[in-house]
NUGUTOR-966580 format. One line per field, with one value per atom (N, C-alpha, C): residue number from 0; atom name; x, y, z. Coordinates in steps of 0.05 Angstrom, whole numbers. Layout:
num NUM,...;
atomo CA,...;
u X,...;
v Y,...;
w Z,...;
END
This chain:
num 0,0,0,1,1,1,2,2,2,3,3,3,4,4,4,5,5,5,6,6,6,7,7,7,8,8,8,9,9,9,10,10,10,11,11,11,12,12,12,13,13,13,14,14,14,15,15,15,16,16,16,17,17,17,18,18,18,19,19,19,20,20,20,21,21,21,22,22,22,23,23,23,24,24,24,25,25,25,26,26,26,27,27,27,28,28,28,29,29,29,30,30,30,31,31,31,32,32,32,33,33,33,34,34,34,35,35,35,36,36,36,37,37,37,38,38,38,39,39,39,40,40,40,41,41,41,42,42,42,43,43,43,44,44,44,45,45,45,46,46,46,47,47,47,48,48,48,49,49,49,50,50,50,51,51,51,52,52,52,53,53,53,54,54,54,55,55,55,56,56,56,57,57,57,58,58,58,59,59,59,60,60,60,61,61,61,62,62,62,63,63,63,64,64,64,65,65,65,66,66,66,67,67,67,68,68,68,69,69,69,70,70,70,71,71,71,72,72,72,73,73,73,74,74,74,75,75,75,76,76,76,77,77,77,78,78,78,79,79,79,80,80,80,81,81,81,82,82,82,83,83,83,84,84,84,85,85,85,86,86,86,87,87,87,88,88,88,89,89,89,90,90,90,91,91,91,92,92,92,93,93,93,94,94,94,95,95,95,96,96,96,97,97,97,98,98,98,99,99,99,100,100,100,101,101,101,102,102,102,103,103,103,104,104,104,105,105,105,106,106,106,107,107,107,108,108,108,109,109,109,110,110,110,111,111,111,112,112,112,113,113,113,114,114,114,115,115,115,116,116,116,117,117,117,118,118,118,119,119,119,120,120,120,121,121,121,122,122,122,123,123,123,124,124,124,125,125,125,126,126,126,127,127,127,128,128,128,129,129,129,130,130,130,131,131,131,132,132,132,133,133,133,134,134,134,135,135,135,136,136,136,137,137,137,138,138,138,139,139,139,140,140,140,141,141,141,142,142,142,143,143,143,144,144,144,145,145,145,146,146,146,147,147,147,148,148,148,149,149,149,150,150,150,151,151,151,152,152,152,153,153,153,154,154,154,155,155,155,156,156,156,157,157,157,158,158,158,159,159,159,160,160,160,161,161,161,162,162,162,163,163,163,164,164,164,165,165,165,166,166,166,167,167,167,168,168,168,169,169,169,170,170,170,171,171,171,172,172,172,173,173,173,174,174,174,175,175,175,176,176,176,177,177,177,178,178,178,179,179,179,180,180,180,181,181,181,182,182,182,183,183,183,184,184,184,185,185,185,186,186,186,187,187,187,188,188,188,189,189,189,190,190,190,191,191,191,192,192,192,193,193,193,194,194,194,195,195,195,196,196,196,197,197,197,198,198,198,199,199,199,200,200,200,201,201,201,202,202,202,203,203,203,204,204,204,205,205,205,206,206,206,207,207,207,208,208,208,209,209,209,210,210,210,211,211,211,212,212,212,213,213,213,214,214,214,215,215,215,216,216,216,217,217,217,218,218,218,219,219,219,220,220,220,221,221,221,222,222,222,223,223,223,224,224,224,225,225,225,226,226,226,227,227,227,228,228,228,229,229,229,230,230,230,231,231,231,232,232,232,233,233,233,234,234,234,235,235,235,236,236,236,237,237,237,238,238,238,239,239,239,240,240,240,241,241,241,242,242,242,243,243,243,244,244,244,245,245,245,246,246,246,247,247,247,248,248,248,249,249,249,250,250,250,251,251,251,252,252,252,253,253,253,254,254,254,255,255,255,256,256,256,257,257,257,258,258,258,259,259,259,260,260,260,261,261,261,262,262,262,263,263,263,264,264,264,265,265,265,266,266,266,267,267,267,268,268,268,269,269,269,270,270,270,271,271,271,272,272,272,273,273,273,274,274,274,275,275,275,276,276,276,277,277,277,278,278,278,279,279,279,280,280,280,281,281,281,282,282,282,283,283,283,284,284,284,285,285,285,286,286,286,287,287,287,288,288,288,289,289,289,290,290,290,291,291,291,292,292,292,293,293,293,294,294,294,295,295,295,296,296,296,297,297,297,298,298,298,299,299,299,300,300,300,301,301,301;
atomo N,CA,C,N,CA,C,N,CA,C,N,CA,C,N,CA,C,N,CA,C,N,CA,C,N,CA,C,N,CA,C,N,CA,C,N,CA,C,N,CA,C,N,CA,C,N,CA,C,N,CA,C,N,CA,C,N,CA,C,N,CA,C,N,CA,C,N,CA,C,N,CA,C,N,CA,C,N,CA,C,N,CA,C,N,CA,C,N,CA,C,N,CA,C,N,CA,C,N,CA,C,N,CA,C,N,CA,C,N,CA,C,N,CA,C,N,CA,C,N,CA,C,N,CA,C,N,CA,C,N,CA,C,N,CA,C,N,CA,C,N,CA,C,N,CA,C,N,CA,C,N,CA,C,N,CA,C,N,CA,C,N,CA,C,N,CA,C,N,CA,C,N,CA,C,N,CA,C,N,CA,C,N,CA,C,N,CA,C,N,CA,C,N,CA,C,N,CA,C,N,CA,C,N,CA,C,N,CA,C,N,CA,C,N,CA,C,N,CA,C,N,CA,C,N,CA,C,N,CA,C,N,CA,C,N,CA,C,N,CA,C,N,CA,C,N,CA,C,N,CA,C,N,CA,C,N,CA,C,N,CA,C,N,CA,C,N,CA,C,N,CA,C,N,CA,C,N,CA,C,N,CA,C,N,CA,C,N,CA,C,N,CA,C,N,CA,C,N,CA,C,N,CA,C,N,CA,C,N,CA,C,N,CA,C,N,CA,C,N,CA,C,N,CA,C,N,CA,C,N,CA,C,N,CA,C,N,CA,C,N,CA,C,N,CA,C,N,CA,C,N,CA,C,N,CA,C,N,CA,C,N,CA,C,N,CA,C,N,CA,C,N,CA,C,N,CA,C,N,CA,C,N,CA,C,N,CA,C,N,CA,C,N,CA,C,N,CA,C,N,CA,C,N,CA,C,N,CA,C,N,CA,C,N,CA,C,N,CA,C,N,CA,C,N,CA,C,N,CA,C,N,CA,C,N,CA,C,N,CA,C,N,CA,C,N,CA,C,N,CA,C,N,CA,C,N,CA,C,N,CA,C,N,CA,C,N,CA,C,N,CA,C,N,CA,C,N,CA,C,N,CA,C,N,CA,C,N,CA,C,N,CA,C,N,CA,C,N,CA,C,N,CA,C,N,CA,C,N,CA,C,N,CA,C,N,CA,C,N,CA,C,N,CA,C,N,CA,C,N,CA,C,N,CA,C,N,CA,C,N,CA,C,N,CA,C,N,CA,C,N,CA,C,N,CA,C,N,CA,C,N,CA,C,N,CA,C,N,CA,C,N,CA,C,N,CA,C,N,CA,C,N,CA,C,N,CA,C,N,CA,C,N,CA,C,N,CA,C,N,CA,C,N,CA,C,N,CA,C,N,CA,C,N,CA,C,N,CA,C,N,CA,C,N,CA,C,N,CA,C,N,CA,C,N,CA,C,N,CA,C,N,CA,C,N,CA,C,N,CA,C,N,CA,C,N,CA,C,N,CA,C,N,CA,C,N,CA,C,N,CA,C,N,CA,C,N,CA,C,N,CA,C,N,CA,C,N,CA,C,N,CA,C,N,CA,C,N,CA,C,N,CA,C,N,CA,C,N,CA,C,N,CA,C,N,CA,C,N,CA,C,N,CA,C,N,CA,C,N,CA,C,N,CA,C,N,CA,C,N,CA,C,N,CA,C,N,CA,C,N,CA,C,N,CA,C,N,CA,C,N,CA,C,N,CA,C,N,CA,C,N,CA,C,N,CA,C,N,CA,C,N,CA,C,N,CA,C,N,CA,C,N,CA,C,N,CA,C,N,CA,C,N,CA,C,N,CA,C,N,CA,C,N,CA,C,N,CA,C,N,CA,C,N,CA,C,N,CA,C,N,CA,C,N,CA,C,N,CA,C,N,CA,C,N,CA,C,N,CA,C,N,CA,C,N,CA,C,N,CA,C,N,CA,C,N,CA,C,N,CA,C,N,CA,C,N,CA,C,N,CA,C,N,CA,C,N,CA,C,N,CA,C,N,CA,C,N,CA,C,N,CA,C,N,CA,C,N,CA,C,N,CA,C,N,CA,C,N,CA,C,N,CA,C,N,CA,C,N,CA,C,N,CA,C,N,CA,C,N,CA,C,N,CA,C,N,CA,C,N,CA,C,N,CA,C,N,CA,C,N,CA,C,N,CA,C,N,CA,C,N,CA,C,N,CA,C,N,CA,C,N,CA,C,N,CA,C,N,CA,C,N,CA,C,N,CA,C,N,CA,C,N,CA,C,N,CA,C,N,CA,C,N,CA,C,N,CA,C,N,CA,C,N,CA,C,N,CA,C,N,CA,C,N,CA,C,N,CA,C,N,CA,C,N,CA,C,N,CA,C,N,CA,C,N,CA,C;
u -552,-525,-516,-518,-514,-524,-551,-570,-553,-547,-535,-501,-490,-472,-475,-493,-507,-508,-518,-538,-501,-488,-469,-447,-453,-429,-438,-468,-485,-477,-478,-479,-449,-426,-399,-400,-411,-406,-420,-438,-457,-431,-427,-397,-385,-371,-348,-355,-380,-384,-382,-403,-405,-384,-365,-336,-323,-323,-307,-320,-342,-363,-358,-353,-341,-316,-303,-274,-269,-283,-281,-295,-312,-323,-310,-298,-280,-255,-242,-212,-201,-224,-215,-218,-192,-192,-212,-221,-238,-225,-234,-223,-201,-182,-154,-167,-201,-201,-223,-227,-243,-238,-246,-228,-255,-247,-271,-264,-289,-275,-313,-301,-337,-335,-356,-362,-394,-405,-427,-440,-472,-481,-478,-479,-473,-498,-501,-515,-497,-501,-497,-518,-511,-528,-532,-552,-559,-570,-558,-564,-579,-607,-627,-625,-627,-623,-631,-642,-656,-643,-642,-625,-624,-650,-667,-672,-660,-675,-700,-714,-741,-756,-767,-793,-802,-798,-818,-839,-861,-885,-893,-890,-902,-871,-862,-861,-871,-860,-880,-863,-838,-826,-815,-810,-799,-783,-764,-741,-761,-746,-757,-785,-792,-812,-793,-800,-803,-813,-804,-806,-802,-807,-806,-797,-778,-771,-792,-787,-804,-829,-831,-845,-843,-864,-859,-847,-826,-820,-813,-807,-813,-822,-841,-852,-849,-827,-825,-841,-845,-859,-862,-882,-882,-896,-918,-925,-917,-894,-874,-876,-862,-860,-883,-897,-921,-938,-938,-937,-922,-895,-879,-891,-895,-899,-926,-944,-968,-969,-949,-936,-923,-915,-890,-907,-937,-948,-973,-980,-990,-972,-952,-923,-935,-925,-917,-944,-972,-989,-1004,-991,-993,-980,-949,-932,-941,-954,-956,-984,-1000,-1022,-1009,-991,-977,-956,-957,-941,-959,-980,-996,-1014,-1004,-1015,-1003,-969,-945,-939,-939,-947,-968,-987,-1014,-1003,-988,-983,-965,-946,-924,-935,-952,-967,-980,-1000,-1013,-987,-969,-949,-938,-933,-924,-937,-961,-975,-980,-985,-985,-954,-935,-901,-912,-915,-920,-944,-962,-982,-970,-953,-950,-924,-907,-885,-900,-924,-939,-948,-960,-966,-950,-925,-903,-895,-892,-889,-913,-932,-952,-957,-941,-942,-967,-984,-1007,-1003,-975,-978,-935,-933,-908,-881,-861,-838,-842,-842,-841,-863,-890,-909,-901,-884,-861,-850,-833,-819,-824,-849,-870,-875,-887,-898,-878,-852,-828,-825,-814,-807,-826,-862,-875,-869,-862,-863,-831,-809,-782,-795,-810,-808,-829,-850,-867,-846,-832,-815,-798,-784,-783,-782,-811,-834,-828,-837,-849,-822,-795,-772,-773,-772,-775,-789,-824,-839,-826,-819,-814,-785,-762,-747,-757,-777,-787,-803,-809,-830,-811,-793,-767,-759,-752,-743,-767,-794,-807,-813,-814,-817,-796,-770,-744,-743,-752,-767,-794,-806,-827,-815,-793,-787,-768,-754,-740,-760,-777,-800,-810,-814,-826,-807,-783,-761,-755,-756,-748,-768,-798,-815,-825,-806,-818,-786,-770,-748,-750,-775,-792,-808,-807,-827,-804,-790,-770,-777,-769,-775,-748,-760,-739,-727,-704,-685,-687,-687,-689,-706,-712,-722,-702,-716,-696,-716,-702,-711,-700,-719,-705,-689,-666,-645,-644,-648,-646,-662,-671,-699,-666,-671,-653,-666,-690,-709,-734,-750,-775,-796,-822,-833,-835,-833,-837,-809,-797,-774,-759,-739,-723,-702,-692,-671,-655,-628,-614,-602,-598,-604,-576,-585,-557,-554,-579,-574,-586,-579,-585,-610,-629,-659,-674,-655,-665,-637,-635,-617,-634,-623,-637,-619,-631,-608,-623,-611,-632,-628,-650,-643,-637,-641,-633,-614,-595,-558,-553,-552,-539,-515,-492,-465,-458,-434,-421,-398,-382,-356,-342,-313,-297,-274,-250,-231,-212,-194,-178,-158,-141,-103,-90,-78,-52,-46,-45,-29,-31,-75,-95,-105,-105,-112,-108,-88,-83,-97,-112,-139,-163,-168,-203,-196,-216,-219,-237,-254,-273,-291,-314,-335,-332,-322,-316,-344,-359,-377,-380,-395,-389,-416,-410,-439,-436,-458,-457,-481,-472,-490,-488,-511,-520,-524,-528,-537,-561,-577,-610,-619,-600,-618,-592,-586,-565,-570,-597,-600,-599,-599,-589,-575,-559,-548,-550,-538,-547,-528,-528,-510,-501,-482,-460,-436,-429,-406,-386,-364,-344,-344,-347,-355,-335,-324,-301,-277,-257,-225,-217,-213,-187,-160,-149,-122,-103,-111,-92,-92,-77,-74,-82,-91,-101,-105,-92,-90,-124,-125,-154,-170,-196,-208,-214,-213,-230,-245,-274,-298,-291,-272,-264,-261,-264,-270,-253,-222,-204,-179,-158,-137,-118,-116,-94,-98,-124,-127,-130,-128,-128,-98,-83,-54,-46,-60,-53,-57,-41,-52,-73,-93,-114,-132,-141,-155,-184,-204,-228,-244,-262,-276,-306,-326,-345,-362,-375,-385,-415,-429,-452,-475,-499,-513,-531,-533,-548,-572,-590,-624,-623,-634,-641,-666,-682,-710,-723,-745,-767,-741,-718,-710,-697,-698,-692,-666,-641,-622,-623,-611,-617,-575,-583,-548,-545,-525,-510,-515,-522,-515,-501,-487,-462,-463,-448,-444,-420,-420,-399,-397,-377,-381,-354,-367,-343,-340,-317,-313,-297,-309,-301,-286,-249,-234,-224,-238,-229,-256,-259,-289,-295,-280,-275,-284,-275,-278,-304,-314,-337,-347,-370,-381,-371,-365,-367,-384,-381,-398,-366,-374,-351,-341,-324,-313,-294,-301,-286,-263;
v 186,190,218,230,259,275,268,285,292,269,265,289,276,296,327,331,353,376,358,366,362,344,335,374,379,404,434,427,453,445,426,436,440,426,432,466,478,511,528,510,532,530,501,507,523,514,541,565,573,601,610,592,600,601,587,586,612,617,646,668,672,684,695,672,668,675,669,667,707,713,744,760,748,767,761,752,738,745,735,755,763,791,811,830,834,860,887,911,931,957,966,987,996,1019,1029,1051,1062,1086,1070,1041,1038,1016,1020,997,980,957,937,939,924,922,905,889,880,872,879,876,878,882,879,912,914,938,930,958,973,998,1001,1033,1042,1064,1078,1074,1056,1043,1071,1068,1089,1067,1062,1050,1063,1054,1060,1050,1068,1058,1083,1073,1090,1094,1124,1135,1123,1109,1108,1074,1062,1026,1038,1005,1006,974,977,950,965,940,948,946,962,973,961,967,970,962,941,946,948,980,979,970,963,953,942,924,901,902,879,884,884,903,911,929,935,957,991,998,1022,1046,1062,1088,1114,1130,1158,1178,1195,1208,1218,1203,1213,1198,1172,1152,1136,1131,1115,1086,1079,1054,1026,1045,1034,1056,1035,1055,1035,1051,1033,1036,1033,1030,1055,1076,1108,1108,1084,1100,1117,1110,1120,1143,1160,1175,1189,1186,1196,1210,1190,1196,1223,1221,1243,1266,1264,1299,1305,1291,1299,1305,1296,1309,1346,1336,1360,1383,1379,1392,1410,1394,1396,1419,1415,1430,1450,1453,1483,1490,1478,1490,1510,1500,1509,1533,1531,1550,1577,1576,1595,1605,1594,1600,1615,1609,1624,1650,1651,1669,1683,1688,1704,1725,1710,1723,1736,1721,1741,1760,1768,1790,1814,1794,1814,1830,1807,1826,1844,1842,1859,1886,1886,1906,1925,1913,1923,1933,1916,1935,1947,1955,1976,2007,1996,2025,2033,2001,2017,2030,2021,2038,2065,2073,2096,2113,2102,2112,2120,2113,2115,2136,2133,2154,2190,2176,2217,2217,2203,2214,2216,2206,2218,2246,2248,2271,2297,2286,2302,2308,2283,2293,2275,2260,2241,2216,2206,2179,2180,2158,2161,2153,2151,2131,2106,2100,2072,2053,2072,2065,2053,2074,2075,2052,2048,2023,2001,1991,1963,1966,1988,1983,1978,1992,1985,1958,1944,1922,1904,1901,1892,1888,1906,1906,1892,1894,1881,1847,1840,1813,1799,1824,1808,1803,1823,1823,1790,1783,1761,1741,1733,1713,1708,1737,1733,1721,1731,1719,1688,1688,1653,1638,1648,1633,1635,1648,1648,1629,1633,1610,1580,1568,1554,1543,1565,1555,1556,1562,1562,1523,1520,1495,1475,1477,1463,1457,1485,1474,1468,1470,1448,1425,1418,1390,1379,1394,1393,1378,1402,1399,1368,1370,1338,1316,1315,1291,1287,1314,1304,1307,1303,1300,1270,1261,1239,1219,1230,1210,1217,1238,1238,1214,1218,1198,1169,1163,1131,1122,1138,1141,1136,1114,1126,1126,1135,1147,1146,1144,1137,1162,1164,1183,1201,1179,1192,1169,1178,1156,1134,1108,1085,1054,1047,1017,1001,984,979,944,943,930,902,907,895,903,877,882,864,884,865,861,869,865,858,846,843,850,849,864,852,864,857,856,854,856,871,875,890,904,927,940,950,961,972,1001,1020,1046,1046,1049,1053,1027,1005,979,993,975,973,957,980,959,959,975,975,983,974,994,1002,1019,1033,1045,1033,1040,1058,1076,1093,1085,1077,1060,1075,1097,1123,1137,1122,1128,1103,1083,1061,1064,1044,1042,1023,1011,990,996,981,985,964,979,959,962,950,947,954,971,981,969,959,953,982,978,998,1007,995,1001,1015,1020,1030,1052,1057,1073,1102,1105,1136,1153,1131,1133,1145,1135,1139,1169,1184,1217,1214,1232,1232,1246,1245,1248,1236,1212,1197,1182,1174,1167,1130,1114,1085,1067,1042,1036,1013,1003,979,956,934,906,887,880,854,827,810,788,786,797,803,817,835,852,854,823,833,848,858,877,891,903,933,942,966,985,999,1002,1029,1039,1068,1098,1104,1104,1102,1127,1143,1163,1158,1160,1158,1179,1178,1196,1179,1163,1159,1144,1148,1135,1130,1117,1109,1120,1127,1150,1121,1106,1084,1052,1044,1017,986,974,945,928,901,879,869,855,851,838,842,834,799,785,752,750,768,767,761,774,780,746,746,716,703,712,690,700,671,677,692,694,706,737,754,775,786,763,772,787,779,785,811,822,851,869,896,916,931,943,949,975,997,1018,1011,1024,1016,1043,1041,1056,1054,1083,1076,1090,1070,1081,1083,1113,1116,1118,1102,1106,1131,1135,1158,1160,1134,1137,1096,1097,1069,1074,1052,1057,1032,1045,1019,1006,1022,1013,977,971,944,945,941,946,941,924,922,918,923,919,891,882,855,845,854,843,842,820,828,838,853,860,872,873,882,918,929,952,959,986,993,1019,1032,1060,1080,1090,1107,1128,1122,1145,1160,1154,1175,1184,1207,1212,1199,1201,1193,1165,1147,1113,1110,1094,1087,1062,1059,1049,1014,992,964,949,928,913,896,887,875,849,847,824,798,779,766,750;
w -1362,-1352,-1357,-1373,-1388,-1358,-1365,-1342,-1311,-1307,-1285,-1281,-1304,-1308,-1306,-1325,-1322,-1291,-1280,-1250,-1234,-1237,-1227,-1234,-1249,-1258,-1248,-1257,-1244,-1207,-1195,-1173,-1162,-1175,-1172,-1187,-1195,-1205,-1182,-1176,-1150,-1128,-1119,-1098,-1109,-1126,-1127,-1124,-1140,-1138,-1101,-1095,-1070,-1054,-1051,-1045,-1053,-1072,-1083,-1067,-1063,-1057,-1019,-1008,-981,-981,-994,-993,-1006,-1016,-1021,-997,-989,-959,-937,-935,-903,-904,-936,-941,-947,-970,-981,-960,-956,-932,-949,-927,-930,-945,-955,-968,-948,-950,-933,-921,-925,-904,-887,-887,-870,-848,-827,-803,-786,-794,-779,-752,-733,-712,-700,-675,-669,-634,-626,-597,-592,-563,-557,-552,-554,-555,-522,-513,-493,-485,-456,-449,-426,-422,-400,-372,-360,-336,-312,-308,-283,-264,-238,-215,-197,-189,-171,-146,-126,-98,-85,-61,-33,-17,-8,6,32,34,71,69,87,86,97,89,92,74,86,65,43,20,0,-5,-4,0,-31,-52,-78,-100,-111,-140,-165,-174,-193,-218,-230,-249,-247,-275,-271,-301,-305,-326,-352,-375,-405,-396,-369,-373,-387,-397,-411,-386,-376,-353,-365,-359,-357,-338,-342,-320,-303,-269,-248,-244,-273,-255,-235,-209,-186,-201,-192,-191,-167,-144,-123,-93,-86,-67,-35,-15,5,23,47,71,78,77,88,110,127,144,172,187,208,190,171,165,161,148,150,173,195,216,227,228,234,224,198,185,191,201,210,237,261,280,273,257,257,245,228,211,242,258,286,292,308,325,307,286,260,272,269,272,294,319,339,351,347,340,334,301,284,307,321,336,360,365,395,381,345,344,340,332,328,348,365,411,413,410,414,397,373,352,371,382,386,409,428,458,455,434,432,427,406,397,415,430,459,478,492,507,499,470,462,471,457,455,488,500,529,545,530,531,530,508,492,508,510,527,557,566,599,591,572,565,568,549,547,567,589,613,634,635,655,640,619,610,616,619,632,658,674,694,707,698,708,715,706,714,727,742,750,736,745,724,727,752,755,741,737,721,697,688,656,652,672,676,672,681,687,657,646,622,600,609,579,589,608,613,601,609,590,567,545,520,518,534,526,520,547,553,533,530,500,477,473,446,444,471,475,479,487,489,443,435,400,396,400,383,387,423,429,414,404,390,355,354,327,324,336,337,340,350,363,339,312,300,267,272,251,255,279,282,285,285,281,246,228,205,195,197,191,195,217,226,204,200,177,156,141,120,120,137,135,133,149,153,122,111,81,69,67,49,47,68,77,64,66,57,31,25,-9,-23,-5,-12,-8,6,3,-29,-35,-61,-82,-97,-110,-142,-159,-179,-196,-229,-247,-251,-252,-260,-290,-302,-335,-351,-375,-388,-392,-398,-401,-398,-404,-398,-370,-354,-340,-343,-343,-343,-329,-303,-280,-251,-251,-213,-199,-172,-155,-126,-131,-102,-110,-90,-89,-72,-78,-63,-22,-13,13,27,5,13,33,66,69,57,60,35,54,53,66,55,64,62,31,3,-10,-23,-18,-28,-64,-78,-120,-109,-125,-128,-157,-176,-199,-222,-244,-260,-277,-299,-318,-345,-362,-387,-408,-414,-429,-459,-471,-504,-536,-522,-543,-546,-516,-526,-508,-531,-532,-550,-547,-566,-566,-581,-591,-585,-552,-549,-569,-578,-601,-586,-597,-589,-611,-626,-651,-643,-657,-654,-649,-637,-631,-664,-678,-706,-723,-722,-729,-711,-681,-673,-678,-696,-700,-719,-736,-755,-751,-716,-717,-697,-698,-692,-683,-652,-649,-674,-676,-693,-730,-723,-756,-755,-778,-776,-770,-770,-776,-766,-783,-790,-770,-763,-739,-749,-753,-768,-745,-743,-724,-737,-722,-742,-735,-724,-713,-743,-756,-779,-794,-804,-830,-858,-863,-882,-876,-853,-847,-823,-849,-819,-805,-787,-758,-762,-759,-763,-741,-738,-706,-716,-679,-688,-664,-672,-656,-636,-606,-584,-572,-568,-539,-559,-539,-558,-523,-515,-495,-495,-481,-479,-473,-466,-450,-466,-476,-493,-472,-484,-465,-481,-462,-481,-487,-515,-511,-501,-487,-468,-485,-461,-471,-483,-481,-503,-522,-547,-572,-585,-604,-620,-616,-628,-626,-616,-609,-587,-601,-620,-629,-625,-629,-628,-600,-583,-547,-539,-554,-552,-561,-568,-585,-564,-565,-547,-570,-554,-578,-548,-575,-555,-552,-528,-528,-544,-556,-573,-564,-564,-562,-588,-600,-627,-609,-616,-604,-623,-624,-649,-649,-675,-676,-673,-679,-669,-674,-649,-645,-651,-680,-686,-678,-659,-646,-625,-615,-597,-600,-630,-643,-636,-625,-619,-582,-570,-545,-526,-504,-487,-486,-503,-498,-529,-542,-565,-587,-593,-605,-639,-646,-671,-679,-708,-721,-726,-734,-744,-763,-780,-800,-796,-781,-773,-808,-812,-840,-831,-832,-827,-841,-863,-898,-907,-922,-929,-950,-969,-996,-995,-982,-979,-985,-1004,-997,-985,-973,-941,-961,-938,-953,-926,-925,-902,-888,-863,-851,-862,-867,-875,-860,-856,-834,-842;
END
């Protein structure tokens, strides 16, 4: 019976303790220079899309691939185009073949100008001779301009055809992860349609929401720590980079109804090195923004 008692008191002391224990992390407010606050990690989304509709020829990614700036990620339908620039690459080529005659003839009625000039001057050959031969050399001169205009607007034509089809080929913007596929392969696309997003994982952040009451506290570049429940032994090193100029009531996400009612600023705490990229967009966590130096760091308290 003792025993029993025993075991009976030991586990009424572990409650309590543990009770006290809870009841000190949930509502002993945080030291006075430091301000909780919790929401979901966040990136800066870069939206992928083709200037030009077309079929999709090749996807090459798909969501949580990992990219590099200027890897192919989708490659649409090039051959029409292809086609074209090997037209247009023909034209240029031909061109440059007829400017090079007209270069030559210009050259020749010149000197035959020149030539028929010293012999009217001599007296061996006539004017009218003169004449035929300057006129020659006017009308070569513009025969060469014609060709050379002619071969101006053919490689413009060039250059668009392979602009156009290097713009089939599309390619990641920056490094990042990709987010979201919104097409598939074979698919039709429409010129300007989203066929990929892309979040870059090495400036990711934690938007929060501050009370009006508290907002006059946080400064851009205050430091502040950000806890998940993915890695509650540790924290990630976050800096205050955005404050909201404009007050809003708080968004629905936020836990409970009473705190929906508050006007409150949006904050973006940006971390300082996401390691192994363990940290992903949409996951929710807490954070503790440090608006005193002096304070020292505590954990969030609910």
């Amino acid at each position: 019976m003792k025993r029993f008692i025993i075991i009976g008191a030991i586990v009424l002391a572990s409650v309590a303790g543990y009770a006290a224990y809870m009841t000190w992390i949930y509502e002993t407010p945080l030291p006075g220079g430091l301000i909780q606050a919790n929401g979901r990690i966040e990136g800066d989304r870069i939206i992928i899309a083709s200037k030009f509709p077309g079929r999709v020829a090749k996807l090459l990614a798909r969501e949580g691939d990992s990219v590099t700036e200027g890897q192919i990620l989708v490659q649409l339908d090039d051959a029409q185009l292809k086609a074209k620039v090997d037209q247009a690459s023909e034209a240029v080529a031909a061109l440059e073949a007829q400017l090079q005659a007209a270069q030559h003839k210009v050259e020749q009625t010149r000197r035959d100008a020149k030539r028929f000039r010293d012999l009217v001057a001599e007296g061996t050959a006539t004017i009218h001779e003169k004449e035929e031969t300057e006129l020659a050399w006017e009308v070569a001169r513009d025969q060469l301009a014609a060709v050379k205009a002619q071969l101006s607007q053919a490689k413009a034509k060039r250059v668009e055809a392979q602009s156009v089809l290097s713009d089939l080929t599309i390619r990641a913007p920056a490094d990042g992860t990709i987010s979201t596929r919104m097409v598939d392969g074979g698919e039709v696309v429409a010129a300007g349609s989203p066929l990929l997003s892309l979040v870059n994982m090495d400036r990711l952040y934690l938007k929060v929401y501050v009370p009006e009451v508290e907002i006059g506290k946080v400064r851009l570049g205050v430091p502040a720590r950000i806890y998940t429940d993915a890695y509650p032994d540790q924290h990630f090193d976050a800096t205050v980079r955005y404050i909201a100029s404009q007050a809003e009531f708080t968004p629905k996400e936020v836990q409970t109804p009473d705190e929906r009612v508050k006007l409150v600023y949006a904050v973006k705490l940006y971390l300082d090195n996401n390691p192994d990229h363990r940290l992903t967009p949409g996951l929710p966590a807490d954070a503790v923004i440090r608006w005193q130096e002096e304070t020292p760091w505590a954990k969030p308290r609910w």
